[in-house]
C-alpha positions as CSV (number, residue, x, y, z in Angstrom):
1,X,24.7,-219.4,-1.8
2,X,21.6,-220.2,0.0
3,X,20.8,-218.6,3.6
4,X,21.2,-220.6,7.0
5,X,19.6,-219.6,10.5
6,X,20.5,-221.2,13.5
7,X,17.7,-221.0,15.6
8,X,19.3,-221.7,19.1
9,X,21.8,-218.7,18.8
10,X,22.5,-215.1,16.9
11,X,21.5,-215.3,13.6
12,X,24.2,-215.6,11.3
13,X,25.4,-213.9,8.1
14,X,23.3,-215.7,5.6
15,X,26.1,-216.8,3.8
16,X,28.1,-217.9,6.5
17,X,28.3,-221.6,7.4
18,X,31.3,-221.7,9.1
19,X,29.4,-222.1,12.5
20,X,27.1,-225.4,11.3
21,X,27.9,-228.8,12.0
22,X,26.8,-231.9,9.3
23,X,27.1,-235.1,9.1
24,X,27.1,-237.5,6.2
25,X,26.2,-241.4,6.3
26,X,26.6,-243.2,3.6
27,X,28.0,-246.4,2.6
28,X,29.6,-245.9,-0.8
29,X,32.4,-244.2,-0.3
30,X,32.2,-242.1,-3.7
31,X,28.6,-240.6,-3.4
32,X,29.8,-240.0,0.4
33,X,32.6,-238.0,-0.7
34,X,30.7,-236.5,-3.4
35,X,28.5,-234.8,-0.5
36,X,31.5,-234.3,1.7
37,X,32.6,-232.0,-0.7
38,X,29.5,-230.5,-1.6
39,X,28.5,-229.5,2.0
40,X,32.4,-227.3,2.3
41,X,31.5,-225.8,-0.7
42,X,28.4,-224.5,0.7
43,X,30.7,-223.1,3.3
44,X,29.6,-225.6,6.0
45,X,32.7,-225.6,9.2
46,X,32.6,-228.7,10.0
47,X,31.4,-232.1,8.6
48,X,31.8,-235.6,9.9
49,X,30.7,-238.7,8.0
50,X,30.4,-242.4,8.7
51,X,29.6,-245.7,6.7
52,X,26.9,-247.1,9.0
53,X,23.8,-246.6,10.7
54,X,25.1,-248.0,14.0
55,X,27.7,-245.9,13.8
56,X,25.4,-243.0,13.0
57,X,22.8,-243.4,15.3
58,X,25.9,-243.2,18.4
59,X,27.2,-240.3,16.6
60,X,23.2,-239.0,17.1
61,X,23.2,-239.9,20.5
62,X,26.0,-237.8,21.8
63,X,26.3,-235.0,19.4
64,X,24.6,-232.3,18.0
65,X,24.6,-231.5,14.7
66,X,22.8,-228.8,12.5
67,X,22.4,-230.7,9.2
68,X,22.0,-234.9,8.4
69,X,22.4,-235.9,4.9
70,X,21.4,-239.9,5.2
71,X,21.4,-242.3,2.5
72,X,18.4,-244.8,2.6
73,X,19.5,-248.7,1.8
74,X,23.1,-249.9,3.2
75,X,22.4,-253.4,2.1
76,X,20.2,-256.8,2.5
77,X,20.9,-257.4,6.0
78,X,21.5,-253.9,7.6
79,X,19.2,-250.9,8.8
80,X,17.8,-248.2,6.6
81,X,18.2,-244.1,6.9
82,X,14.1,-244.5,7.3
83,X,15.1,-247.1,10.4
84,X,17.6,-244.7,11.9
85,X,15.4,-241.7,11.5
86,X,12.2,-243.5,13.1
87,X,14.6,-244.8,16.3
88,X,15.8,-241.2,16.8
89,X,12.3,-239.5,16.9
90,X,10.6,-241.8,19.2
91,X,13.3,-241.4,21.5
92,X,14.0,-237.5,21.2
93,X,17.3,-237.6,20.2
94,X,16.6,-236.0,16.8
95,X,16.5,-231.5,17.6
96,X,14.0,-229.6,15.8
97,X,17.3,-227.6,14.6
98,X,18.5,-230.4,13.1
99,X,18.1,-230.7,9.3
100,X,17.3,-234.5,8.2
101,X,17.7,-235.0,4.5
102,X,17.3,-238.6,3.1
103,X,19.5,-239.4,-0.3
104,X,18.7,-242.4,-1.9
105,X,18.4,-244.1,-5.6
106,X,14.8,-245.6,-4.8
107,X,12.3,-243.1,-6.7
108,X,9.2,-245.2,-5.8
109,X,6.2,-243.1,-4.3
110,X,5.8,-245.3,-1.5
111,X,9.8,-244.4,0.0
112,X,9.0,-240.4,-1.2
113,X,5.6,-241.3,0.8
114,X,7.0,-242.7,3.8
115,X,9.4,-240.1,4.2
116,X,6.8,-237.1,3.5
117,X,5.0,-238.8,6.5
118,X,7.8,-239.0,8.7
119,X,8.7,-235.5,9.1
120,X,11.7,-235.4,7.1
121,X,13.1,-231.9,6.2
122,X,13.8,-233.2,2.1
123,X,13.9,-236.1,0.1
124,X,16.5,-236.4,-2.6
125,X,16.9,-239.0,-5.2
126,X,20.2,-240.0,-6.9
127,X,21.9,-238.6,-8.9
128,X,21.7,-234.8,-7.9
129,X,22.9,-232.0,-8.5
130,X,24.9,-228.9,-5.9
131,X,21.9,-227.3,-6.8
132,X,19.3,-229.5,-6.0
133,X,20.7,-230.1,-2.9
134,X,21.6,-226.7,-1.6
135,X,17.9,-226.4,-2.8
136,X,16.3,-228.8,-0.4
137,X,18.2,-227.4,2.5
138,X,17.2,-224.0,1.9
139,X,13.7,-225.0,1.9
140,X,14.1,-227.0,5.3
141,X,15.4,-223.8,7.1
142,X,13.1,-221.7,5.8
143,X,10.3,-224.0,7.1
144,X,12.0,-223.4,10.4
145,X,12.2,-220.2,10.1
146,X,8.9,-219.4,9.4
147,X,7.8,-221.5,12.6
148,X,10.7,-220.2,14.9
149,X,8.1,-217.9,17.1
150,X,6.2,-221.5,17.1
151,X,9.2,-223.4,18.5
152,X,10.3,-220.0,20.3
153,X,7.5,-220.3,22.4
154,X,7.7,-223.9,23.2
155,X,11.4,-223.4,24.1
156,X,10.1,-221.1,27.5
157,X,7.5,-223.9,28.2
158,X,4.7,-222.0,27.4
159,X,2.4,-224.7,25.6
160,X,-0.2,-222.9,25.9
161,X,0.8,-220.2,23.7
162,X,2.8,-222.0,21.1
163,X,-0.8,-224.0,20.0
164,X,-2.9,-220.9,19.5
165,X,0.2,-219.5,17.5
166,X,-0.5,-223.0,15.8
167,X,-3.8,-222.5,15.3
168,X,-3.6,-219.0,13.9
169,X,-1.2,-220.4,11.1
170,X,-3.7,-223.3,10.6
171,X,-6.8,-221.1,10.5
172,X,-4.9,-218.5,8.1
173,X,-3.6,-221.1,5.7
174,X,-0.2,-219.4,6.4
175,X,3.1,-220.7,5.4
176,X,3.6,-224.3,6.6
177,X,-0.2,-224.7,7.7
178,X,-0.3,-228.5,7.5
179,X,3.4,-229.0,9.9
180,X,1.7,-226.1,11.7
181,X,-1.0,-228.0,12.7
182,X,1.0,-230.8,13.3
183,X,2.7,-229.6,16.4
184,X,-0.2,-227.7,17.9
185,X,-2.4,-231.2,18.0
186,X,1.0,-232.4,19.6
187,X,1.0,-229.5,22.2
188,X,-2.6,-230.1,22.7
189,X,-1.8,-233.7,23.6
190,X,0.6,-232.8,26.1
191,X,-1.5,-230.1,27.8
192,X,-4.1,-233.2,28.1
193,X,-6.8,-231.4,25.8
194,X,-7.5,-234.5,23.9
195,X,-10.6,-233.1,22.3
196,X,-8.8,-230.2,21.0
197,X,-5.8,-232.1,19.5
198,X,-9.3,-235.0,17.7
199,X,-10.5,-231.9,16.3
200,X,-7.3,-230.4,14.8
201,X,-6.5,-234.1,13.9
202,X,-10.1,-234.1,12.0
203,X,-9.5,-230.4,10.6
204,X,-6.3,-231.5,8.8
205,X,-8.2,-235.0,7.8
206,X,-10.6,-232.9,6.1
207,X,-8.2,-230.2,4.3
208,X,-5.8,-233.1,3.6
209,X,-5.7,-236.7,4.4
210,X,-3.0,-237.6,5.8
211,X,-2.2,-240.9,8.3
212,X,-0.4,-238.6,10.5
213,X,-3.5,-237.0,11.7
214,X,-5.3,-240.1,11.6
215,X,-2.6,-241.4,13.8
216,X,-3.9,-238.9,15.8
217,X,-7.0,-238.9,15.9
218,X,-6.2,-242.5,17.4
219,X,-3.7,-241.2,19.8
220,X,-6.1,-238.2,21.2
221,X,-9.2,-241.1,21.8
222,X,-6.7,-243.2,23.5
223,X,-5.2,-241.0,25.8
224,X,-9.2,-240.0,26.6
225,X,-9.7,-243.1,27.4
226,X,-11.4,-244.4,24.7
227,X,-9.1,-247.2,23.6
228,X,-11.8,-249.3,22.4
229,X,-12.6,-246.5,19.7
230,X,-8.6,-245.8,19.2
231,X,-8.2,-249.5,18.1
232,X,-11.1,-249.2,15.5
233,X,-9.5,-245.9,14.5
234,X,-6.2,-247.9,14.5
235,X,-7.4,-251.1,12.4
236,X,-8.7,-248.7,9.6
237,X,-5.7,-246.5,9.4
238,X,-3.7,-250.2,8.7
239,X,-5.8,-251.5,6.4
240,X,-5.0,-248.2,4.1
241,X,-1.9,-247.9,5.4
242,X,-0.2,-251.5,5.8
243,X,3.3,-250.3,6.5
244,X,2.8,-247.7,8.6
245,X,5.1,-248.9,11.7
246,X,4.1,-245.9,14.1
247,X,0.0,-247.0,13.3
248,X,0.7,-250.4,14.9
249,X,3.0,-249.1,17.9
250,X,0.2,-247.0,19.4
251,X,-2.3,-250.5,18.0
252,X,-0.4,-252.1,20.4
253,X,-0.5,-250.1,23.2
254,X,-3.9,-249.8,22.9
255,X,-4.9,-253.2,23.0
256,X,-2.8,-253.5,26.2
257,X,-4.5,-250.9,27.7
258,X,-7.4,-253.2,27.1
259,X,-5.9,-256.7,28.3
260,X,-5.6,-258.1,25.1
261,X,-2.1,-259.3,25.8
262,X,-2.2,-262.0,22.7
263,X,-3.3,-259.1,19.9
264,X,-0.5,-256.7,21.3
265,X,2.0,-259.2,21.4
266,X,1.3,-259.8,17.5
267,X,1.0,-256.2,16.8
268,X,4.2,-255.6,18.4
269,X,5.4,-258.8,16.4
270,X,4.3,-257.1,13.0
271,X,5.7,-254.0,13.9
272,X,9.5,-255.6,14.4
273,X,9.2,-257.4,10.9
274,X,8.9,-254.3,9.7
275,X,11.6,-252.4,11.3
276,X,13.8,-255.8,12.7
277,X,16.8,-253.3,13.5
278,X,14.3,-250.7,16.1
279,X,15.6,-251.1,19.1
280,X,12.3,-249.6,20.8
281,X,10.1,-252.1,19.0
282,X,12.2,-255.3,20.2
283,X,12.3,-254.2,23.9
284,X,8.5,-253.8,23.7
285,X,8.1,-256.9,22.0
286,X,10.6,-258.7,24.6
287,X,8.8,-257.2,27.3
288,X,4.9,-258.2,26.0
289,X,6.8,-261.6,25.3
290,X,7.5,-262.1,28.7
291,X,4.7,-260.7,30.5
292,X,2.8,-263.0,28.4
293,X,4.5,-265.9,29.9
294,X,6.7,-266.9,27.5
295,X,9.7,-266.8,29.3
296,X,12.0,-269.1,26.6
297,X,11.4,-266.7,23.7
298,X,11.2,-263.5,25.8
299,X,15.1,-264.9,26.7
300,X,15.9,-265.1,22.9
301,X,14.3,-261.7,22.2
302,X,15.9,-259.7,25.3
303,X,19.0,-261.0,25.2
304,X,19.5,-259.9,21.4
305,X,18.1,-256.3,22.6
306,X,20.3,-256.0,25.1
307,X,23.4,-256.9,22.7
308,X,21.9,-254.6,20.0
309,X,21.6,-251.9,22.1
310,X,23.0,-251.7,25.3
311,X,24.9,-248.8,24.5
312,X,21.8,-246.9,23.2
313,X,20.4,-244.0,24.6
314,X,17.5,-245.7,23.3
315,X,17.7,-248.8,25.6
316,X,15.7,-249.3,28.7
317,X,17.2,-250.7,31.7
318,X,14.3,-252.4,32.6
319,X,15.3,-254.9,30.1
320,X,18.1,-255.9,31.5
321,X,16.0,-256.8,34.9
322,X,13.6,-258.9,32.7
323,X,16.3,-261.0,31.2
324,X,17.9,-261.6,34.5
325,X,14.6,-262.9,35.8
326,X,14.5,-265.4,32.7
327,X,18.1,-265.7,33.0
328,X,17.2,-267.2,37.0
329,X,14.4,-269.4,35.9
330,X,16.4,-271.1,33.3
331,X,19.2,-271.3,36.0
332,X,21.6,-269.6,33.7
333,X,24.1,-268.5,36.2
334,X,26.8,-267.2,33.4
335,X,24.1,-265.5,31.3
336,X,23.1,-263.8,34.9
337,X,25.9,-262.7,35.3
338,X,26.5,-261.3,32.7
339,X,22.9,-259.2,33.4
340,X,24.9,-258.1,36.6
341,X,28.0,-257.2,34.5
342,X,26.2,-254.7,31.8
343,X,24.5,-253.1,35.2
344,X,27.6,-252.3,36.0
345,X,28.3,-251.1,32.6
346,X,25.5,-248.7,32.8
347,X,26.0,-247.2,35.9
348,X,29.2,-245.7,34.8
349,X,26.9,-243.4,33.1
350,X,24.0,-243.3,35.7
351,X,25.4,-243.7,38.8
352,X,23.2,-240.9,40.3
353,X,20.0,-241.8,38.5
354,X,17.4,-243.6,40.9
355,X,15.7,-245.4,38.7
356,X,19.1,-247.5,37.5
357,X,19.7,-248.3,41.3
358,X,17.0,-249.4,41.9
359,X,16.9,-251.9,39.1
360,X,20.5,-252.8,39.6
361,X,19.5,-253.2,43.3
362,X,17.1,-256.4,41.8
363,X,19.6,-257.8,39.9
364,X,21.9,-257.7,42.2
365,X,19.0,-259.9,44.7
366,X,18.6,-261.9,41.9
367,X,22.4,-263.0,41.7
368,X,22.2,-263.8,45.9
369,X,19.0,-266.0,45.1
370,X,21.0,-268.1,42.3
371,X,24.0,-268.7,44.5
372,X,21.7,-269.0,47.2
373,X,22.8,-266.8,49.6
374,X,19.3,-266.1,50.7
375,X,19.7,-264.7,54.3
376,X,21.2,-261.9,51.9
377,X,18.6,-261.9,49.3
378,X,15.9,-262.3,51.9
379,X,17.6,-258.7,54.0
380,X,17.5,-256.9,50.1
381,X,13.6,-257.9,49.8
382,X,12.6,-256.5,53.5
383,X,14.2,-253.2,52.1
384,X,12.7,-252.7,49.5
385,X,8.8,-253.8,51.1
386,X,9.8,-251.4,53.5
387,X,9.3,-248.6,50.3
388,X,6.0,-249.9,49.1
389,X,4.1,-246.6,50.1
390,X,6.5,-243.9,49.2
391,X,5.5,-242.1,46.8
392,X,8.2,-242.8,44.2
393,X,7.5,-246.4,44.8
394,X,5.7,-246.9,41.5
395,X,4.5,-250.1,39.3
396,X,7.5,-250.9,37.3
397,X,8.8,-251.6,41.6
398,X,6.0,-253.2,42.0
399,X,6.3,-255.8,39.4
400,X,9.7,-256.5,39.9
401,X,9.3,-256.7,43.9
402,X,6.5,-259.7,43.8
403,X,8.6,-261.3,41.0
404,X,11.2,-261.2,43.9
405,X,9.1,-262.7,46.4
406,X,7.8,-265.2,44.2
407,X,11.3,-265.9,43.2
408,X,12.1,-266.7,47.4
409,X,8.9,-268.6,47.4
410,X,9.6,-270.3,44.5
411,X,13.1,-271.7,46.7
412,X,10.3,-272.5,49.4
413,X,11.7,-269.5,51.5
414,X,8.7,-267.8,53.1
415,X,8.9,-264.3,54.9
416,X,6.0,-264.0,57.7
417,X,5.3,-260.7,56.4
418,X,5.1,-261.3,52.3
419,X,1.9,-262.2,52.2
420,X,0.5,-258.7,53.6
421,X,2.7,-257.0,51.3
422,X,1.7,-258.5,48.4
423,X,-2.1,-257.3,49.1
424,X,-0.5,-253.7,49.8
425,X,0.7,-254.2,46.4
426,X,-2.4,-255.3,44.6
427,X,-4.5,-252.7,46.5
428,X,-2.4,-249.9,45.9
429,X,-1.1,-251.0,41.6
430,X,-4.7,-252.6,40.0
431,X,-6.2,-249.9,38.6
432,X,-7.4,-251.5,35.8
433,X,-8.1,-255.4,34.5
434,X,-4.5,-255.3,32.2
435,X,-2.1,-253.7,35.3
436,X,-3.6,-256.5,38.1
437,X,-2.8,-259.3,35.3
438,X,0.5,-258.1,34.7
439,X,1.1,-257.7,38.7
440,X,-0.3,-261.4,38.5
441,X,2.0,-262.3,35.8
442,X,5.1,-261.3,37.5
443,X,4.2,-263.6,40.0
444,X,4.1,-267.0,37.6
445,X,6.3,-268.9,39.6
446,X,4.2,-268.9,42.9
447,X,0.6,-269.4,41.8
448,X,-1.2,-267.9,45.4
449,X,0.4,-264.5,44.9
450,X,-1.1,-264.4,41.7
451,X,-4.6,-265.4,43.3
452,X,-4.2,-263.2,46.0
453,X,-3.6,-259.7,43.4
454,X,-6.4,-261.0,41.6
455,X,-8.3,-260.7,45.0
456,X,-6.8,-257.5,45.6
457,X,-8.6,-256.4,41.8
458,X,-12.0,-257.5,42.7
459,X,-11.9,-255.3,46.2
460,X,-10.9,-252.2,44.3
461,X,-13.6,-253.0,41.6
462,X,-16.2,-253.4,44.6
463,X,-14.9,-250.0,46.1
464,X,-15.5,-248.2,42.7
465,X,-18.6,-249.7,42.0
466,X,-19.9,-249.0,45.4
467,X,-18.7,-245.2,44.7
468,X,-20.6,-244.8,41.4
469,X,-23.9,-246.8,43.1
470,X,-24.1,-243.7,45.4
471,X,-23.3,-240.8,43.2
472,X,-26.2,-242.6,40.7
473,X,-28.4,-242.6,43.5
474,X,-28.1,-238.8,44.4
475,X,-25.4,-239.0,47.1
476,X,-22.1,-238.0,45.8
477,X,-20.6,-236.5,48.6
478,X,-21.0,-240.0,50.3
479,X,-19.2,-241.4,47.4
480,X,-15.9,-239.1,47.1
481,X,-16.0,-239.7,51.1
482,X,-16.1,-243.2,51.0
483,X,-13.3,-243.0,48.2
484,X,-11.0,-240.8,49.9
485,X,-11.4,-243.4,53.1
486,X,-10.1,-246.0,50.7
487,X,-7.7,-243.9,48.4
488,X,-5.7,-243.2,51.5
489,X,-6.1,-246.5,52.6
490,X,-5.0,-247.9,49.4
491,X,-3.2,-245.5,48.0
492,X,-5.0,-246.8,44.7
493,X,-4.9,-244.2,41.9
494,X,-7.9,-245.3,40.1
495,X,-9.9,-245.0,43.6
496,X,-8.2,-241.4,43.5
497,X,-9.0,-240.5,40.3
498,X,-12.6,-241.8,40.6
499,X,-13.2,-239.3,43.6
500,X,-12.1,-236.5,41.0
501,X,-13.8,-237.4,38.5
502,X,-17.1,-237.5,40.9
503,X,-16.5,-234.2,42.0
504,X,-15.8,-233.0,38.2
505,X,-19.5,-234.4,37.2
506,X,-21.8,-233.6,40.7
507,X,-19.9,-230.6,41.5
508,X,-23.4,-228.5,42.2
509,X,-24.1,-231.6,44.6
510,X,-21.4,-232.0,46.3
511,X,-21.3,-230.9,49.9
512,X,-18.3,-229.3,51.2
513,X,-16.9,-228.6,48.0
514,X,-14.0,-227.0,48.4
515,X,-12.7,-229.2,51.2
516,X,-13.0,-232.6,49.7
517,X,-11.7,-230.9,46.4
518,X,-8.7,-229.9,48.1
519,X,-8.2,-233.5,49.7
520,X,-8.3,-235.4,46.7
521,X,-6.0,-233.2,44.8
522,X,-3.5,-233.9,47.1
523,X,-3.6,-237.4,46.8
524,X,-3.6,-236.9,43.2
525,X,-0.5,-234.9,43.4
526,X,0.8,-238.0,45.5
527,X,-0.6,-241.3,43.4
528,X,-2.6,-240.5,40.6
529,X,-3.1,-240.2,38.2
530,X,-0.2,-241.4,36.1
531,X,0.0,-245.1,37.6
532,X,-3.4,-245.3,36.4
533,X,-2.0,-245.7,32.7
534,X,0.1,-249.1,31.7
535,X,2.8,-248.8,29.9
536,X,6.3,-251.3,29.0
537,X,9.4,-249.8,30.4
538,X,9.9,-246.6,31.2
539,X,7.6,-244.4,29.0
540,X,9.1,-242.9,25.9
541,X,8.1,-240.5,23.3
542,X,4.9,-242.0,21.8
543,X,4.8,-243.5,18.5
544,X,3.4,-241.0,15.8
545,X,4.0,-238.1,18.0
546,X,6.6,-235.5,16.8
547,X,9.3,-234.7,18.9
548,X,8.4,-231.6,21.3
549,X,12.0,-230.2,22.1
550,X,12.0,-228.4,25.6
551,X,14.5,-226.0,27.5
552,X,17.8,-224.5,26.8
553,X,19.7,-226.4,24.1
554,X,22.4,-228.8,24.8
555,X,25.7,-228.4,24.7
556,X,27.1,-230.6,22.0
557,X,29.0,-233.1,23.9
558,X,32.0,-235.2,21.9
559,X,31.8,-238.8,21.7
């Protein structure tokens, strides 16, 4: 019999499986059996199974379970094991624990490749054997175990600590170097040490190629700031690696970052081809769809997202609020309503989270404005300009609030005080050319509040250029002076973030130090610099990025 550690309790008697939990999905219901019965004669306690990925991937969502045994293909028209697998790590659903075994008849390189690439614990091609399957998972656990002071470490949040462990098992060439390596560029990523995680990236380029790390290397010039380099790094990596779906993911993101709407919106395009049943890549191609002003096909797109996946851990609300705004345009009161309706749905689940009230909130307004009720829809508008300079008022509310207004505008109902809060908007959000466009964007059906964010941009730009004129000139107190004056003013994080960045450069120059130090790292702490970056939705696990489990684990709840 072959050992089994469960990392997230007492170890237990090697040969004792009674405690582990597996699951089996498979579609043929005599190689399904066939593993049913393989995994109780390892011993294992309890094993559930199930005939299809949708039904897999909910059984993912909401329970925990030590070992996955996944066949690949389940037929022409449904999703893949490779599908299901990709959908659970970019949305962290998928614990470290968690042993993910692929079983499939296809012996090609390319499906052994893509499966090496994507983390998988084993890889095993029909037909097999008892043996070589209680092989593969032996192999799997002892790769955990070999890295459990690794993930130990990480579990008490101390990042730090887990990436020089990394290191040292890189450096050594110890057991498990190259997965090693893997999670300390990832830890380096999250600590922000971008040019730590390139090298490491580069190190494992050089011992071993691999389009992971180059992936990498991509993701650590992007998050930089170097997106123009991360999109030549990107380009290469696809034109040696044509199906790698996680290369054009952080391609597209990239070339957002940049304002090239029209190449992200065909990356994200290639990257749903690929994987048609990820719901991930069809929100962020409904969403580029319909910030690129394509309201009739963002409709199409969204809609079959939100029927796909409403139910998803992996769906994102925000969805929802777009189609209800296409839903209003198109004067679609039964398709609104049912927007309204699958709010409802979802705060039976979330009916303390913020973020879900607030976007209920703005379908909700958008309901009143289609049955024009507007005194009411007008009173929901005031209350949330009232917000615009909280804190927690960030850019997803600020697309969706001038969307509003242009919406009432749109109806030729003016409010005396919109226009002044759309410039508090575009003073405080464009912090770069792709956010003030998609500000302006939101606004599509009233043209002048689209002119006046674009306004808004070039008086920011003329504050941060102003800034950089005086710290070239020898002055940089003057210039992290005269962008505090307009940070606080604005409450723009790139203004912010320019002041810190000035200090971080002229520090020997820089006249009371300490003082305008400790000014501007309070409004950082307050505005920047995480609005600064755009993103779709609310931000997930990055594409290419392995999953970084943190905290206590959860208790298995049952569907």
């Amino acid at each position: 019999m072959w050992p089994l550690t469960n990392l997230d309790a007492s170890p237990l008697d090697e040969d004792d499986l009674s405690a582990a939990r597996a699951l089996v999905v498979d579609s043929n219901p005599t190689s399904r059996a066939i593993l049913v019965n393989q995994l109780r004669d390892f011993g294992v306690g309890s094993v559930s199974q199930c005939t299809r990925v949708v039904d897999a991937r909910r059984q993912l969502e909401f329970k925990t379970f030590d070992i996955v045994l996944c066949e690949h293909h389940f037929g022409r028209d449904s999703a893949t094991g490779q599908e299901l697998l990709d959908d659970l790590r970019r949305n962290q659903l998928l614990p470290f624990s968690t042993v993910f075994i692929m079983i499939t008849a296809e012996a090609s390189y390319a499906k052994v490749a893509e499966a090496a690439e994507s983390a998988l614990d084993g890889y095993l091609l029909k037909p097999h054997t008892a043996s070589n399957l209680g092989e593969r998972l032996y192999q799997a656990r002892q790769r955990k175990i070999s890295l459990q002071d690794i993930f130990a470490a990480i579990e008490a949040e101390d990042f730090a600590g887990a990436a020089k462990l990394c290191m040292a098992r890189f450096d050594s060439r110890g057991p498990f170097w190259l997965y090693a390596a893997r999670i300390g560029a990832e830890l380096w990523m999250r600590l922000e040490k971008y040019a730590q995680a390139q090298t490491l990236y580069e190190a494992v380029i050089a011992a071993k190629t691999l389009p992971w790390a180059k992936l990498g290397v991509a993701r650590a010039q992007l998050d930089g700031g170097e997106p123009t380099r991360a999109v030549s790094t990107l380009e290469n990596l696809i034109s040696e690696e044509p199906n790698y779906a996680d290369a054009y993911d952080v391609l597209g993101r990239a070339q957002f970052e940049l304002g090239r709407f029209d190449r992200a919106l065909d990356t994200y395009k290639m990257a749903c081809t690929m994987t048609p049943h990820s719901i991930s890549r069809l929100q962020n191609l409904g969403m580029m769809t319909y910030y690129s002003g394509d309201r009739v096909e963002a409709e199409k797109i969204l809609g079959k997202t939100a029927r796909q996946g409403l139910d998803s851990k992996m769906f994102d609300c925000q969805t929802l609020v777009l189609l209800a705004f296409a839903r209003l345009e198109t004067n679609d009161r039964k398709g609104l309503q049912h927007c309204q309706d699958d709010f409802g749905k979802l705060l039976e689940r979330h009916d303390k989270d913020p973020r879900y009230l607030r976007l209920a909130a703005i379908v909700d307004a958008l309901v009143l404005i289609m049955d024009r009720q507007f005194a009411r829809s007008v009173d929901a508008v005031r209350a949330m300009a009232a917000r615009v300079k909280d804190p927690s008022f960030d850019f997803e509310s600020a697309t969706n609030l001038l969307a509003l207004m242009a919406q009432l505008a749109n109806k030729a109902i003016q409010l005396d005080e919109v226009d002044k809060v759309v410039d508090t908007l575009g003073m405080r959000f464009c912090t770069s050319r792709s956010l003030a466009e998609l500000l302006a964007g939101s606004t599509a059906v009233h043209p002048p509040y689209a002119e006046r964010i674009r306004q808004s941009n070039t008086q920011i730009l003329k504050f941060a250029e102003k800034a950089m004129t005086l710290s070239m000139g020898g002055n940089p107190s003057a210039a992290v002076k005269d962008l505090i004056i307009h940070g606080e003013e604005t409450l723009n994080a790139k203004l912010v973030e320019t002041a810190y960045l000035v200090l971080q450069r002229y520090a020997a120059k820089v006249e009371d130090l300490e003082k305008l130090t400790e000014v501007v790292q309070a409004l950082r702490a307050r505005f920047g610099p995480a609005s600064v970056r755009p993103t779709l939705g609310e931000p997930k696990r990055e594409a290419g990025a392995l999953r970084l489990r943190t905290g206590a684990r959860p208790a298995a709840q049952e569907a």
